[in-house]
N, C-alpha and C positions, 0 to 999 in steps of 0.2 A: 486539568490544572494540577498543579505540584503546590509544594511546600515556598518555592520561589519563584516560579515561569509560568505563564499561562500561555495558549494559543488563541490566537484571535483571525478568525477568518476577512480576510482582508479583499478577496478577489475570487475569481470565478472565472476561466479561460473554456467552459465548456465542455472541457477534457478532464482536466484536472483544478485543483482548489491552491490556494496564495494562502499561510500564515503568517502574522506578523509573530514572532517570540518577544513576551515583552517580561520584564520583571512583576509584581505584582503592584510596583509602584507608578507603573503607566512607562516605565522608561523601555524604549525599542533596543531588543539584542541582535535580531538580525530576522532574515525572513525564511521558511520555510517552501517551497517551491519546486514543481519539476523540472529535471536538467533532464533534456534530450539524450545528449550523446550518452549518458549513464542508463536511460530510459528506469527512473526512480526518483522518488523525490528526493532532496537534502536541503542541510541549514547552509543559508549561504549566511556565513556570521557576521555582523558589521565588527566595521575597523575599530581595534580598541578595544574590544568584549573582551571580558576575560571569565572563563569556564572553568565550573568546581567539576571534578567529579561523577557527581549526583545529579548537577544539572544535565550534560551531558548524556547519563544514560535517562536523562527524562527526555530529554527531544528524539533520542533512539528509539526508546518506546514508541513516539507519539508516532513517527514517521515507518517504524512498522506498521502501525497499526493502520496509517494510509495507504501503503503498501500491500496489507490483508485484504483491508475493504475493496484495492485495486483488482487484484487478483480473482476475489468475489464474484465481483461484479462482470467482467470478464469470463469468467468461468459460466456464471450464468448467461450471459447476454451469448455465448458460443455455440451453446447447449439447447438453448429454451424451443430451437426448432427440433428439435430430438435427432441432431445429427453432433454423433458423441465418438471418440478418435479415442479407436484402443492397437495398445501395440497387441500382437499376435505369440499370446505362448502356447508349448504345446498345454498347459493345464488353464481350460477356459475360463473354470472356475477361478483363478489368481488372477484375473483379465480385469482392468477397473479403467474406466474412461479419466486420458491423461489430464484432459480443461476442467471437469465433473468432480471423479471419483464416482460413479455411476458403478453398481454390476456390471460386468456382461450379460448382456441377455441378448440371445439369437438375432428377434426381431427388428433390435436397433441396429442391427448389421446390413450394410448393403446389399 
């Protein structure tokens, strides 16, 4: 929650989560959501909103941070069987698992 906007979990697709943006006075700004074709979420803002600033980079935050927790989780759920995707340099020690950030280590190698 901000100084003016809060997010309110609205929905649940299994995949991914629905916000409502709402002012702090219960009034709906627009809704926060995953767009396919972008594969990331964004504000789809309703008709008529009209955006400070500050609001602005408060729903950027918010939707990074959905966007972290994305990548996270992903990264873990990729991983968690110990099968970890490193590019090949010659110095193995700068070698880090690309979904992870895992070391190199031998063992996790095919």
């Amino acid at each position: 929650m901000s100084e003016y906007i809060e997010f309110i979990k609205v929905g649940d697709t299994g995949k991914t989560e629905i916000f409502d943006v709402r002012t702090l006075g219960g009034s709906s700004l627009g809704v926060v959501k995953w767009y396919g074709a972008w594969r990331r979420y964004v504000l789809f803002a309703g008709t008529g909103t009209v955006w400070s600033p500050g609001c602005m980079e408060t729903v950027i935050t918010f939707i990074n941070g959905l966007m972290d927790e994305r990548s996270v989780a992903a990264y873990k759920k990729a991983c968690t069987g110990g099968l970890h995707v490193y590019m090949t340099k010659e110095d193995k020690s700068a070698m880090k698992c690309e979904r992870c950030g895992k070391p190199y280590n031998e063992y996790d190698a095919l």
